[in-house]
PDB file of N, CA, C and O in Angstrom:
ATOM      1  N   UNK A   1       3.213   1.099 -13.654  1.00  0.00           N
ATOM      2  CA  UNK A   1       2.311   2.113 -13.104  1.00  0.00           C
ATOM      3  C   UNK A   1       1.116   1.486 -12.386  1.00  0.00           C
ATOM      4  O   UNK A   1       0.741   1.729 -11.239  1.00  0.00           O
ATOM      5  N   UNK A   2       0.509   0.509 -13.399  1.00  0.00           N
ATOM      6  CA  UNK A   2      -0.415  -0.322 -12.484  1.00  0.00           C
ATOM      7  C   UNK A   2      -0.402  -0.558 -10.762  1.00  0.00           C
ATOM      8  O   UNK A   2      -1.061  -0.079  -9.839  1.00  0.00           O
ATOM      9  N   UNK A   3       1.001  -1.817 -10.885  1.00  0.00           N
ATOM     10  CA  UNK A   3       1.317  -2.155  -9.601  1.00  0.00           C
ATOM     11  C   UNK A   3       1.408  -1.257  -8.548  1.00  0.00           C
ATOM     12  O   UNK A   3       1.027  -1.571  -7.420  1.00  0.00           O
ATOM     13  N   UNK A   4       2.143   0.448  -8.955  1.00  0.00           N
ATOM     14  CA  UNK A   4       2.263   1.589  -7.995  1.00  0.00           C
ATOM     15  C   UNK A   4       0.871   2.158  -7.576  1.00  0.00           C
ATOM     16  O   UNK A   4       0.864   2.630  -6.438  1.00  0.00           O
ATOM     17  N   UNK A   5      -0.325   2.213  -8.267  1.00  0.00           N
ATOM     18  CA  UNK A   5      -1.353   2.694  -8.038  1.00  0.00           C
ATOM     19  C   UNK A   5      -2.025   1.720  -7.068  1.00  0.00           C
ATOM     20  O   UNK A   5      -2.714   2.055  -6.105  1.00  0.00           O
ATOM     21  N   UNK A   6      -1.774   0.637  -7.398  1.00  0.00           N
ATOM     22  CA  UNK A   6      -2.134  -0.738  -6.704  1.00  0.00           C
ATOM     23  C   UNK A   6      -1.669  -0.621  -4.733  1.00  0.00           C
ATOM     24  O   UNK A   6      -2.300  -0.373  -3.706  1.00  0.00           O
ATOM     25  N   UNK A   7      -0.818  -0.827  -4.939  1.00  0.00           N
ATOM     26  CA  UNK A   7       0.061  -0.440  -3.656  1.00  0.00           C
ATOM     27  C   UNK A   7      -0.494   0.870  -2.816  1.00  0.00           C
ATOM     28  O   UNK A   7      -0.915   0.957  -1.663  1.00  0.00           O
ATOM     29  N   UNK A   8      -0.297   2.006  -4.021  1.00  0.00           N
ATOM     30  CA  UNK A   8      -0.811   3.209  -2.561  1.00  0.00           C
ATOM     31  C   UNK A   8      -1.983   3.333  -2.608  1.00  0.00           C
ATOM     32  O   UNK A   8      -2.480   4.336  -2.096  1.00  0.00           O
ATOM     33  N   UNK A   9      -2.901   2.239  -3.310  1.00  0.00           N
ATOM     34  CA  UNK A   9      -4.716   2.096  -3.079  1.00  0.00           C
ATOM     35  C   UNK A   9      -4.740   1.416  -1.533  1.00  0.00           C
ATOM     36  O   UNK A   9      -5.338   1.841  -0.545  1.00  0.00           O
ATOM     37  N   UNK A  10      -3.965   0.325  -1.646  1.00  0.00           N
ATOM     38  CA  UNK A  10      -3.130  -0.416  -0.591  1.00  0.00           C
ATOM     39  C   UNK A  10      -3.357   0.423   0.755  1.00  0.00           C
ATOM     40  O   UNK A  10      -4.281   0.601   1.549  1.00  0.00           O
ATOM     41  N   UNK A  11      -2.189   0.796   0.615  1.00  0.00           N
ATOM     42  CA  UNK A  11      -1.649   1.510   2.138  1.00  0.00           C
ATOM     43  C   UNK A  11      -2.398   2.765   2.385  1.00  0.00           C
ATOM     44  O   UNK A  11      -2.007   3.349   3.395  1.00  0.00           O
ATOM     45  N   UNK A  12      -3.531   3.442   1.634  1.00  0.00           N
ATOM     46  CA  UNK A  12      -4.091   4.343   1.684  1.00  0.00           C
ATOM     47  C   UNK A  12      -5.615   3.746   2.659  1.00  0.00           C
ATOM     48  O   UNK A  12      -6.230   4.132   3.654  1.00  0.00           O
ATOM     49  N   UNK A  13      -5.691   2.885   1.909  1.00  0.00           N
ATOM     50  CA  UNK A  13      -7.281   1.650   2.715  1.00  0.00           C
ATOM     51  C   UNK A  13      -6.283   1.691   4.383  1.00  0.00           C
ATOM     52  O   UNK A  13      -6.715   2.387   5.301  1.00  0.00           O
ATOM     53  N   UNK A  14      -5.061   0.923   4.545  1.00  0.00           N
ATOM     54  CA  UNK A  14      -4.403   0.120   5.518  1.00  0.00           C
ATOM     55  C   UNK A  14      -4.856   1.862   6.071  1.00  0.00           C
ATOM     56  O   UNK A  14      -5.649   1.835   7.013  1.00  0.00           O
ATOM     57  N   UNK A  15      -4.544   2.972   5.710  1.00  0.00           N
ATOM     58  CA  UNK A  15      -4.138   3.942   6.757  1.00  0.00           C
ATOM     59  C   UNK A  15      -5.488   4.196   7.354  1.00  0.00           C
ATOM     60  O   UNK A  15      -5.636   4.305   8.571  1.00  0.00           O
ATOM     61  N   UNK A  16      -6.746   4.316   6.258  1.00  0.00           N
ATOM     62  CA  UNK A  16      -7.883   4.320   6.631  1.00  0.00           C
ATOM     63  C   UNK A  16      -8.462   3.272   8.171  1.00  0.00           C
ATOM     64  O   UNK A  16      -8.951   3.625   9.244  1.00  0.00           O
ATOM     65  N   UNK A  17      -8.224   2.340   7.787  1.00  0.00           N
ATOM     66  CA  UNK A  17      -8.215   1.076   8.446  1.00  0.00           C
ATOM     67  C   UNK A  17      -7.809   1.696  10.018  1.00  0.00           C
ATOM     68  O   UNK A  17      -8.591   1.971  10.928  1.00  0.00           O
ATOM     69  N   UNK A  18      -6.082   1.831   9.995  1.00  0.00           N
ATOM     70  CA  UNK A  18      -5.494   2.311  11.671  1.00  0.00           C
ATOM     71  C   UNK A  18      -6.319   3.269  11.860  1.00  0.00           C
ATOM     72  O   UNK A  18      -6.761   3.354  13.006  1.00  0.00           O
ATOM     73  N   UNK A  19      -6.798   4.286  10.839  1.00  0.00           N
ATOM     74  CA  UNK A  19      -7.799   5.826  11.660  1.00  0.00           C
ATOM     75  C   UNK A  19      -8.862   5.254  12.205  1.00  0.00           C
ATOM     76  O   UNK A  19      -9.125   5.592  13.359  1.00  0.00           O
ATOM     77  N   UNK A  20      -9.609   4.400  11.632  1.00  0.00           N
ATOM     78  CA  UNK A  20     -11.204   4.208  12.427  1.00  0.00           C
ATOM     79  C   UNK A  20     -10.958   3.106  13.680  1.00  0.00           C
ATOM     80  O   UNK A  20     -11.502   3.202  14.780  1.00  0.00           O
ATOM     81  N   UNK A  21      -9.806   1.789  13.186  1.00  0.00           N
ATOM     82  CA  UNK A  21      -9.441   1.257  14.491  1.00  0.00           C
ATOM     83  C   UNK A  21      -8.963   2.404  16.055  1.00  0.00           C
ATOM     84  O   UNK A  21      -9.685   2.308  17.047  1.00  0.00           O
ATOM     85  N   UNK A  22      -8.023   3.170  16.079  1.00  0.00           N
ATOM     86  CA  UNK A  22      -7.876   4.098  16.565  1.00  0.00           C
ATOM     87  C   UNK A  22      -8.968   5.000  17.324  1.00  0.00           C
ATOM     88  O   UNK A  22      -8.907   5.490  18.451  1.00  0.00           O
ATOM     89  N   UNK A  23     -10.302   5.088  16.057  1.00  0.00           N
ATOM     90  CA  UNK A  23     -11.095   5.993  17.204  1.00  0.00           C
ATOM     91  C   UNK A  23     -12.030   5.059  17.679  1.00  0.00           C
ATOM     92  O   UNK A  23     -12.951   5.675  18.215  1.00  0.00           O
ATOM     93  N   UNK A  24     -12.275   3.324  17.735  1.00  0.00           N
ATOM     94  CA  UNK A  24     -12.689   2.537  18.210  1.00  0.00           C
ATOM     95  C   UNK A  24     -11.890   2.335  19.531  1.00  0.00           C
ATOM     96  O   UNK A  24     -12.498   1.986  20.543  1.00  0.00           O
ATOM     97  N   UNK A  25     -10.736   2.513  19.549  1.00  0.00           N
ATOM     98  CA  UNK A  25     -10.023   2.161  20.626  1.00  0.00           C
ATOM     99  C   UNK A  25     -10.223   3.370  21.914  1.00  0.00           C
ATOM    100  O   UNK A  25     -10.495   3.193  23.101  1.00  0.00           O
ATOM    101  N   UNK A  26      -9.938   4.802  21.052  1.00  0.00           N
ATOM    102  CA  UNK A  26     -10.660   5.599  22.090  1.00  0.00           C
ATOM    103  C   UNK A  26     -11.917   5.905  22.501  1.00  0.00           C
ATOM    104  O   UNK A  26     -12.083   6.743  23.387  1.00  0.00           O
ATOM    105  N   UNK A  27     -13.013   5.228  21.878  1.00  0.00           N
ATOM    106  CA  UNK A  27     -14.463   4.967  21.835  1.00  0.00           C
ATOM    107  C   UNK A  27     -14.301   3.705  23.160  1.00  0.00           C
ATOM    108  O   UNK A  27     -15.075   3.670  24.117  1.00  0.00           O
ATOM    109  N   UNK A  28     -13.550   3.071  23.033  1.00  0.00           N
ATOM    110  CA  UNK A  28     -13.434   1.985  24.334  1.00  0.00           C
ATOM    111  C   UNK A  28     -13.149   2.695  25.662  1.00  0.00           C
ATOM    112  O   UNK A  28     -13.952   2.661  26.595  1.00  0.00           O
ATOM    113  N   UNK A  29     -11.886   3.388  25.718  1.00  0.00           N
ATOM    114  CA  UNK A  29     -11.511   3.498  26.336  1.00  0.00           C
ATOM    115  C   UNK A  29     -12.378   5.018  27.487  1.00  0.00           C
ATOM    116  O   UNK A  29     -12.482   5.542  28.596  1.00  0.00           O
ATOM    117  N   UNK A  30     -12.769   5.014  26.056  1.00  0.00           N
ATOM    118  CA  UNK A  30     -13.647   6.748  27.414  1.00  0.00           C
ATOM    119  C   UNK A  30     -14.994   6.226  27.706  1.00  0.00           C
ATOM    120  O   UNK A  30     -15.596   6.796  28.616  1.00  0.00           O
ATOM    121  N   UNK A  31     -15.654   5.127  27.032  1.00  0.00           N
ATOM    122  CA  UNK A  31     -16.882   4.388  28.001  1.00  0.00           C
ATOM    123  C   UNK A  31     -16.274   3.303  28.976  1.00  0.00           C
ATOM    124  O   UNK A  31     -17.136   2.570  29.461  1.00  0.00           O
ATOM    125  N   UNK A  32     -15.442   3.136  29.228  1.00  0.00           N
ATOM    126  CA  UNK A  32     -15.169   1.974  30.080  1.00  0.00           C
ATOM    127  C   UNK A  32     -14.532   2.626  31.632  1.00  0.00           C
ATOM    128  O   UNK A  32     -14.217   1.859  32.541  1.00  0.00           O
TER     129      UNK A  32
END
């Protein structure tokens, strides 16, 4: 159970991570 909580703490951060990269990328792209 550990390891499973471990993991989708994991990929839950990673998804966090692509959302704010993502609105950095469209933060680039509409000032440039």
């Amino acid at each position: 159970m550990l390891t499973v909580t471990r993991v989708n703490r994991l990929s839950f951060s990673n998804m966090l991570f692509v959302i704010d990269f993502n609105r950095f990328l469209n933060r680039l792209t509409l000032y440039s």
